[in-house]
C-alpha positions in Angstrom: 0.0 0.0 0.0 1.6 3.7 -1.0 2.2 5.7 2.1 1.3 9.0 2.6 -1.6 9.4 0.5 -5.3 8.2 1.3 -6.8 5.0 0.8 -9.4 5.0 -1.4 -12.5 4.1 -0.1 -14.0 0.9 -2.2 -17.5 -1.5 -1.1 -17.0 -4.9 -1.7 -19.0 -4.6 -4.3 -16.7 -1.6 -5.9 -13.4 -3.0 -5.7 -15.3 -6.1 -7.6 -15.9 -4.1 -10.4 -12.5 -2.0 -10.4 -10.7 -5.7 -10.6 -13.1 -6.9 -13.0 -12.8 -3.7 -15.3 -9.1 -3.6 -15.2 -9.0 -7.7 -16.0 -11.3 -6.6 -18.8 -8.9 -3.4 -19.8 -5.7 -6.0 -19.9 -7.3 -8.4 -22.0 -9.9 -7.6 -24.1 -9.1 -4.4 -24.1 -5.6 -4.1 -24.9 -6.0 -7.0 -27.8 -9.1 -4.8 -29.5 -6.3 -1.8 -29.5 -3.7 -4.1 -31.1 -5.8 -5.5 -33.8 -6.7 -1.7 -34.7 -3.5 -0.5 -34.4 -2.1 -3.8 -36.6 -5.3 -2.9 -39.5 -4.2 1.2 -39.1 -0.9 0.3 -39.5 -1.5 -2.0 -42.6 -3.8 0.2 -44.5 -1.0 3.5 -43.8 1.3 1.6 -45.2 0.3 2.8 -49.0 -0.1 6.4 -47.5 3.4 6.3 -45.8 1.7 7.4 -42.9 0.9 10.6 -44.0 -2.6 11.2 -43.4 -3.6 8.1 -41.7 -6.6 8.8 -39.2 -7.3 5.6 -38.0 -3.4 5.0 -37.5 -3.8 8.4 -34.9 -7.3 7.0 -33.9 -6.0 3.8 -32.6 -3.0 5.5 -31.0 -5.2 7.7 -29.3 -7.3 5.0 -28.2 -4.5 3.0 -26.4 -3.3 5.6 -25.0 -7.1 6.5 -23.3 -6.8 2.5 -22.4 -3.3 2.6 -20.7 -4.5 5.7 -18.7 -7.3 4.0 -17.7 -5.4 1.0 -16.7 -2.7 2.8 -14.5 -5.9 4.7 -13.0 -7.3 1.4 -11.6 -3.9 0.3 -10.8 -3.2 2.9 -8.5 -7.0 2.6 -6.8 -6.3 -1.0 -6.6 -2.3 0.0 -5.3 -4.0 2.0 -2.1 -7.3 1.2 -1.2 -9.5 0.5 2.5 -12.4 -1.7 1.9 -15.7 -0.1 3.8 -16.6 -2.3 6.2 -20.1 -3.1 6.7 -20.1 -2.7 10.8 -23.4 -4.7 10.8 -26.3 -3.8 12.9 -28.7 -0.5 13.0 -27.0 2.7 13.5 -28.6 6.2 13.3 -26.1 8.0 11.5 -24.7 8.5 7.9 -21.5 7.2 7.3 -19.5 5.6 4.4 -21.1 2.9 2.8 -24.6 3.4 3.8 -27.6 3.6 1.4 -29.3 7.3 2.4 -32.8 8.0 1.4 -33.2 11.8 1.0 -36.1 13.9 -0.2 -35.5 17.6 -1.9 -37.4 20.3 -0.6 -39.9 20.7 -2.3 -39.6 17.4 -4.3 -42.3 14.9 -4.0 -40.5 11.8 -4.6 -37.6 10.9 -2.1 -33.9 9.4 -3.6 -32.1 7.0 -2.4 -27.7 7.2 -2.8 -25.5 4.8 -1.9 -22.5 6.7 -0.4 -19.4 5.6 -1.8 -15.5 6.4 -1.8 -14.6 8.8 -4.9 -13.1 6.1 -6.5 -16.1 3.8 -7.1 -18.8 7.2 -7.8 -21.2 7.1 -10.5 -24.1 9.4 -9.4 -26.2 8.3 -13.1 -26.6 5.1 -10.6 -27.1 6.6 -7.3 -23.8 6.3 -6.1 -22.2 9.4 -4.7 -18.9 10.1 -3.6 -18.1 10.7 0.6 -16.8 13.6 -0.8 -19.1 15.9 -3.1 -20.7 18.4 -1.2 -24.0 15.9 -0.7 -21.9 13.3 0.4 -19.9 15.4 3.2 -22.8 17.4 4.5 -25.6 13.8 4.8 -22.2 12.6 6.9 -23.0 11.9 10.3 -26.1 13.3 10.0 -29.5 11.4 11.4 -33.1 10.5 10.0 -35.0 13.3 10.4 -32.0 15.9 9.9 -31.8 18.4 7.0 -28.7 19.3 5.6 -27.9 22.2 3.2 -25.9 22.1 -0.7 -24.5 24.5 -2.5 -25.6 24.2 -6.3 -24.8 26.4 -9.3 -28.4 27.6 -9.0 -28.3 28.7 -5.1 -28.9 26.2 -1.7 -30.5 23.1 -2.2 -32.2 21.3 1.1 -32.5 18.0 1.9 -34.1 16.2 4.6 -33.0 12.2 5.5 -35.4 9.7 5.3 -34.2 6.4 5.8 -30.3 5.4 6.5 -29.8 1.9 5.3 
């Protein structure tokens, strides 16, 4: 584990998918790349590589893969799995499932809080540290907690904490 800098936070189910992606990434992925690069590099070969878009399309690609790939390698280099401490509790931490209604919203939300690393808000999971995820921290059913949005304070008042 690299020392000095923070663990990323990852739910069982998160690091599953981080290992699974970056399996993906190294095999699949990498051997897509090479049979692009390989047909780029065969069709340039007329052109002399002068104006050969795929050839620079392919590179560009790998090199979006190999980022990717050292991305998860460093999540996966320094990471603390959230521990599910069992049991009720009555307030918000890392790995919980909070329901939340908007003021002024009918319909509640429910977000799974997460570590940055493992975020994707499209499917309610939101990271410990945007500003939703820091202020519902700690907080209890019944609290309301204020966010600050592009288009002024947004309110939001726990539900449930799962």
């Amino acid at each position: 584990m690299a020392t000095g800098l923070k663990p990323n936070l990852l739910t069982p189910e998160g690091l599953a998918r981080i290992q699974e992606e970056l399996h993906r990434l190294r095999t699949e992925g990498r051997e897509r790349i090479a049979e692009r690069l390989e047909r780029a590099f065969a069709d340039g070969q007329d052109d002399e590589f002068v104006d050969n878009a795929e050839l620079e399309a392919a590179r560009h690609e790998q090199s979006f893969l190999e980022g990717r790939i050292r991305e998860l390698e460093e999540i996966l280099g320094n990471y603390q799995l959230i521990e599910d401490n069992g049991g009720p509790h009555d307030a918000v931490r890392v790995g919980d499932r909070v329901t939340v209604r908007e003021e002024e919203a009918e319909e509640p939300e429910t977000y799974h809080l997460v570590g940055a690393a493992e975020a994707d808000p499209a499917e309610g999971r939101i990271s410990n540290e945007s500003p939703l995820g820091r202020a519902l921290l700690g907080k209890k059913v019944g609290d309301t907690v204020s966010v600050s949005a592009p288009n002024g304070l947004i309110k939001f008042r726990v539900i449930k904490i799962d």
